[in-house]
N, C-alpha and C positions, 0 to 999 in steps of 0.2 A: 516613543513607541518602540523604536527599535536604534539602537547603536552601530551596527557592522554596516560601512558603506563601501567598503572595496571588498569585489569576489574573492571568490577561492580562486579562479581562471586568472584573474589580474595579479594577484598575488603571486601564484605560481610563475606566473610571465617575469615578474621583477627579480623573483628570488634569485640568489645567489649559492643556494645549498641546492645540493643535486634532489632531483626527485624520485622516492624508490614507489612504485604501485604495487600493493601487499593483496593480492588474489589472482586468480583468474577466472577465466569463464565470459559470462554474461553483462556483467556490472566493468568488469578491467575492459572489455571490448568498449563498451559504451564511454567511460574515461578518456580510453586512451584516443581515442575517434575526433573528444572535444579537445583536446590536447595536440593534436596533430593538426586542429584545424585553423589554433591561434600556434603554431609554430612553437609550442611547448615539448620539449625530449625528454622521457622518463633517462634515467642513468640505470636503473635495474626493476626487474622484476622479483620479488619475494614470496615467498609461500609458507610456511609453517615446516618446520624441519623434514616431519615424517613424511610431506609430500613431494618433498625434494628427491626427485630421482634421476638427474641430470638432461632432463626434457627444456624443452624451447614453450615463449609463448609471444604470438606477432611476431617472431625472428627476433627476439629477446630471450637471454637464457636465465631460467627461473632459479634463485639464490635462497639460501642459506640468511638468514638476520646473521648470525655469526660469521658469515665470509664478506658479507655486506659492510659490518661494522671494523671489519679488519680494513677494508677497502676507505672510510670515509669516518671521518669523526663524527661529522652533525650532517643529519640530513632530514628531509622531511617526508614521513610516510602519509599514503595514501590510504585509504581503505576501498578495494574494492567488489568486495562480495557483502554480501546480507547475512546479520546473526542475531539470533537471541539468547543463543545456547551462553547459559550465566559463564561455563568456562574460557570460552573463547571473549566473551564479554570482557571476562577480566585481565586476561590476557592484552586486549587492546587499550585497557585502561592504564597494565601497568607501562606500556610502550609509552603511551601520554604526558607518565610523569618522567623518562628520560630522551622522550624527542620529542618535535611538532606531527600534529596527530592530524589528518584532517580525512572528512569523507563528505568527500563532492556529492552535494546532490542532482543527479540524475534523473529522467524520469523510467518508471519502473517498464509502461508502455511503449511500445515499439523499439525497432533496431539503433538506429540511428538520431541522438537526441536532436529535435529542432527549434524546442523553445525551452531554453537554460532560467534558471531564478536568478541571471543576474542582475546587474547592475540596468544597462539595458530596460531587462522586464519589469522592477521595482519604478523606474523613473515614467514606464507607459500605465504603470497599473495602479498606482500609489493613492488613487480617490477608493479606486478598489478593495484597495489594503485596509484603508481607512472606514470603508461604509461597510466592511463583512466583520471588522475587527468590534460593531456597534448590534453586529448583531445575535453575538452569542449571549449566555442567558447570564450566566455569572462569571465573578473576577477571576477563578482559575481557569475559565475555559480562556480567558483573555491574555492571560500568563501565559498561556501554554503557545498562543496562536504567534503571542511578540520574540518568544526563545524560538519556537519554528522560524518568524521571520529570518530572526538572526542567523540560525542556523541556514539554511539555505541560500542565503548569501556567503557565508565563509566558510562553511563545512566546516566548524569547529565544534569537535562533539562535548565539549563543554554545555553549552544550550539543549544539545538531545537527552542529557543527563537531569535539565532540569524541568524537563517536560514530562519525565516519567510518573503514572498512575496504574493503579493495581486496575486487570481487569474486571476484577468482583467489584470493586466499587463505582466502575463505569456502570455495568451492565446492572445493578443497583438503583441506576438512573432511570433505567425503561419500569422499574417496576413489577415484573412478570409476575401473574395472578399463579397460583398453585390450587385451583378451585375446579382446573379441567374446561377451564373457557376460552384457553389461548388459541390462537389459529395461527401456525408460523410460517411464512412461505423466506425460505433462504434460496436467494437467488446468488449462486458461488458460490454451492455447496462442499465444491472437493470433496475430502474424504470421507466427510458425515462428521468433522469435527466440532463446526460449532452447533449441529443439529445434537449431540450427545450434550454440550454443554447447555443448552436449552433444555434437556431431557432431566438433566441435573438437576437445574435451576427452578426449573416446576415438579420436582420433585417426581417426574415420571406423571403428573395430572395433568394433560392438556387435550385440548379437542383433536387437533391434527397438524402433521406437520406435512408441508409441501417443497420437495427438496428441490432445485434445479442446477444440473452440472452438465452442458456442452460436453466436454472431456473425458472421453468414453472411460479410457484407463481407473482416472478420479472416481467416475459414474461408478464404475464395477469395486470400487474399494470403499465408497458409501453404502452402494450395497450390501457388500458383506461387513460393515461394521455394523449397520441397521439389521440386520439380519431378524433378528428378536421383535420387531415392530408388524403385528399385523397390519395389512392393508387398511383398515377402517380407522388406522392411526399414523402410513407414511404414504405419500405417494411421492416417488421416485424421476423425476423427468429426466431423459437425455438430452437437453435443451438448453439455449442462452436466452436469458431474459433481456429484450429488447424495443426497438418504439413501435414496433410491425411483428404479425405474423409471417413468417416465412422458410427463407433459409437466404445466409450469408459467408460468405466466405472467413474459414478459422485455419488458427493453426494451433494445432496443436503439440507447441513445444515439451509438452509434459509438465501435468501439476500445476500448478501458479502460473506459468508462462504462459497454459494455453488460452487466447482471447480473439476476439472478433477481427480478424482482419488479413490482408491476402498471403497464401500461404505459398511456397515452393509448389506442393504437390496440388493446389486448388480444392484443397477438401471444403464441404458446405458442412455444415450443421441447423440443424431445426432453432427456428429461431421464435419466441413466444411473447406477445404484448400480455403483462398481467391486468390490464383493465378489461380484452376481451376473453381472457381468461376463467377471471372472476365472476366475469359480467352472466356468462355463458351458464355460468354452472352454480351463478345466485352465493358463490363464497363469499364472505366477510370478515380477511385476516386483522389482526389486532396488531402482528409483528411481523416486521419486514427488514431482511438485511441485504443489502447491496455490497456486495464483494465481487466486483465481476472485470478486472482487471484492464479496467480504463475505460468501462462500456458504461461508465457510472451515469452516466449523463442520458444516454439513450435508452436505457434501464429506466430510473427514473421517469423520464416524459411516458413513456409505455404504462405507470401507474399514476398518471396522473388526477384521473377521476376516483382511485380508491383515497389516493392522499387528502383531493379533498371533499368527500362522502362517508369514509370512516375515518379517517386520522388513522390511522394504525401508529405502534411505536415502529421509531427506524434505526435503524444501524446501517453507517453509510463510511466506505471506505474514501479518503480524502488524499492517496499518494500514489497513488499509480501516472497521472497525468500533473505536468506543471502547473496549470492549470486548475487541478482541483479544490485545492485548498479555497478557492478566490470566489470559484463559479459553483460549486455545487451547494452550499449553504444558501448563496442568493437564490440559487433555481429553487430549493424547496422552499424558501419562505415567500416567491413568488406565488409559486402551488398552492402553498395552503400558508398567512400569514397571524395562522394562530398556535404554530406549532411553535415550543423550545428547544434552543438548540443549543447542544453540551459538548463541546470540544475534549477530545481525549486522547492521550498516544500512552500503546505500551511498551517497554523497553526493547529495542529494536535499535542496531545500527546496521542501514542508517536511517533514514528516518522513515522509518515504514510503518504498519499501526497505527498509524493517525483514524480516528473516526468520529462519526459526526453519532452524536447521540439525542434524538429527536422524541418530544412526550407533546 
């Protein structure tokens, strides 16, 4: 089922070529955190030329590939920032075919990682592995979950390369009726992007879409991307989709980062159970996506009586937490055990876009 049995983290411990970590930010902090913890020392930090402007990062000073390669003949980069952008994509592909390329996976939820995919995790989880790997519907979704395996054990983006699927033919999968019957509730809505590709996809015919985005900034840029959608065709929530009505502690990093859990400043946000939701106001959505940045699980259980009273299609993201890939598939076909489930990732390094595609 899967081949790669030594981490990335153990690898790196053995190596003998120095380690260089190609980003900064949010992904290089979380790296270099796990790396400091098994007593791994980067040798440099790297950036992409044009951001080289003789600045520091961790008390590491950020290099040039060209002053890098002057300095060492072979070494092994790291990847750590998130991309899809095809140029930067290729960019890391052609580094692959003249060094060891690798990009740890992390999880994408909280500061400090505490449960890693390795070695470790595969040896506690491995019936897990085994009984979620039985329960997707077809052979490429099986494909795709055993190159994840791998991946995530070595961070070698060879496996993330062979897991890639066009979005059109995922979203393909749900079926979306163009008849004006759809009812969509997108919980982690951010910008109104994939509510516009819904708009697309039904061709502009559906009943109604139900937006929900915590993250005011996001919220006000959905907004204005919706702008053109009368009210009897968007409603707009400032809200996180959860297992309770309420409010809970967020932070709001901006964009993607922002998610349910304790901030600096202790901001609350409005928190919404879509069963009492729906229940309240007699809706009955057909489609449902769960994007909500590691709250996947408590989102979920919050719909648990629509999952299983209508089915609705799902769209469920599966990489924010290490954990997800393993636990979220079981929890819906717990819910409801007559749904199918369609594993999919879109080109993303590193392994981000993974989603669970539910009919």
């Amino acid at each position: 089922m899967f081949t790669e049995t030594v981490s990335v983290w153990q690898h790196l411990s053995n190596a003998e070529k120095p380690v260089i970590i190609y980003g900064m930010g949010n992904g290089a902090d979380k790296i270099l955190s796990v790396m400091e913890n098994r007593g791994i020392t980067p040798a440099a930090f790297m950036a992409s030329d044009e951001f080289v402007r003789g600045h520091s990062f961790r008390g590491f000073e950020v290099r040039k590939l060209s002053d890098i390669e002057k300095e060492y003949k072979d070494f092994i980069i790291l990847i750590a920032f998130g991309t899809n952008r095809p140029d930067v994509l290729e960019k890391i592909y052609y580094l692959s075919e003249k060094y060891e390329v690798c990009a740890p996976d992390v999880p994408v939820y909280g500061n400090v990682p505490e449960t890693l995919f390795d070695e470790k995790f595969v040896y506690e989880n491995i019936h897990k592995i085994v009984d979620v790997r039985e329960l997707f519907e077809d052979e490429e979704s099986k494909e795709i979950f055993d190159n994840l395996i791998n991946y995530k054990i070595s961070g070698k983006i060879d496996f993330l390369r062979a897991t890639v699927t066009s979005r059109e033919s995922a979203m393909d999968l749900l079926d979306l009726k163009k008849d004006g019957s759809e009812v969509f509730f997108d919980f982690g809505a951010y910008d109104g992007d994939t509510a516009q590709e819904f708009i697309e996809i039904t061709e502009g015919k559906f009943d109604k879409i139900y937006a929900f985005e915590p993250d005011f900034r996001s919220f006000t840029k959905l907004r204005r991307r919706l702008y053109m959608l009368p009210p009897d065709k968007l409603e707009a929530v400032n809200a996180a989709a959860w297992n309770s009505d309420g409010e809970e502690s967020f932070s709001d990093d901006g964009g993607r980062q922002s998610t349910l859990r304790e901030s600096r400043r202790n901001k609350k946000v409005k928190t919404i159970k879509a069963d009492t939701f729906c229940e309240s106001r007699k809706i009955k959505p057909t489609y449902i996506k769960f994007d909500v940045e590691g709250c996947e699980s408590g989102a979920l259980s919050g719909a648990e009586n629509l999952l299983k009273k209508y089915k609705p299609k799902l769209t469920v993201s599966l990489y924010h937490r290490t954990e997800d890939l393993l636990e979220l598939p079981a929890l819906i076909k717990k819910m409801n055990s007559k749904y199918k489930l369609y594993l999919r990732r879109h080109e993303y390094i590193p392994a981000w876009d993974i989603n669970l595609y539910c009919v």
